[in-house]
N, C-alpha and C positions, 0 to 999 in steps of 0.2 A: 212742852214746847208748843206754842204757837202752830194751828192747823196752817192757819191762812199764811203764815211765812212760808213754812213747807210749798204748799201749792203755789205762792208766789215765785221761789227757788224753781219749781217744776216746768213752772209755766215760760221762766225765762231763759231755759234750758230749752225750752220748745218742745216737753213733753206734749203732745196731744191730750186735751183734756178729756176727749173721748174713746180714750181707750181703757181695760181697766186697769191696767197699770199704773196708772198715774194715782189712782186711789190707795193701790195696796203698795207702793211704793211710800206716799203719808202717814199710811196705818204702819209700817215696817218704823219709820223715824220713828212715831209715837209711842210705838212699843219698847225700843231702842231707851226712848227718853225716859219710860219709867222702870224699864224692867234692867238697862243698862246694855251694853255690847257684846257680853259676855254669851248669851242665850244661842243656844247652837240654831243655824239658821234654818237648814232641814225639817231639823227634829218639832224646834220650838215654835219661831217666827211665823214660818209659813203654817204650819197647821192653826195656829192663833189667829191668821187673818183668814184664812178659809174660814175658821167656825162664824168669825163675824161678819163675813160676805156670803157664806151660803156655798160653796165651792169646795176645791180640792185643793188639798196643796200642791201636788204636781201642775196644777193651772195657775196657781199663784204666783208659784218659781216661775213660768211660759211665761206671763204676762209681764211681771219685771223684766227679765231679758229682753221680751221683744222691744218695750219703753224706752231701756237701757240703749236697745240697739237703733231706737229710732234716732235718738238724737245724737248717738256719735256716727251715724251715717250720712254725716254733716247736713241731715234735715234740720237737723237743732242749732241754738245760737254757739260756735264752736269756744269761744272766747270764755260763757259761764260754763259750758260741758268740762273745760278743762281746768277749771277753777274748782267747781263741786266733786266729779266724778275724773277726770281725767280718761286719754285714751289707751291706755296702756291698762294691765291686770282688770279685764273686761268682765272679772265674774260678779253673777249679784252682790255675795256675799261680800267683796271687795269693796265695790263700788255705793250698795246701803252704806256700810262702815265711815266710808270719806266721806260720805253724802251729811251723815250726821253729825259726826267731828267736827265736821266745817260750820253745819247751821250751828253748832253746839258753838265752837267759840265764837262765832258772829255774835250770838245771844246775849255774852257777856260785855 
């Protein structure tokens, strides 16, 4: 998938681009995109993007949430938030999942 769609999607959502959230939230789609949905999120995901950011995965999982939480705390544009992630079942693992889906059949 497409980086720059991802960050676009991100960006219109009103992720902050300066948080690091917004990166491992890309890196999570990208992973998503080749390795499929299946990948347990704990186990897999986030230790996969810590090794490639330098980090922990416990700070990986923090930094999605907080992302997550930035933009449905109506900092973010509410109208894409509830298109891509919605505000309801607020967990990471939820909210990647939709996130992807959706870029996933936009793609097509």
């Amino acid at each position: 998938m497409n980086r720059a769609k991802i960050e676009d999607t991100l960006l219109a959502m009103g992720v902050p681009t300066g948080i690091k959230g917004f990166n491992y939230i890309a890196d999570a789609i990208q992973i998503f995109d080749e390795r499929g949905t299946d990948i347990q999120i704990t186990k897999e995901l986030y230790p996969a993007i810590a090794k490639k950011n330098n980090t922990t995965p416990s700070r990986v999982e923090r930094a999605i949430r907080n992302a997550f939480g930035i933009v449905r705390s109506h900092k973010g544009n509410p109208e894409v938030v509830e298109k891509y992630i919605g505000f309801t079942n607020c967990n990471n693992s939820s909210s990647l999942k939709q996130l992807y889906m959706i870029l996933k059949r936009e793609e097509t």
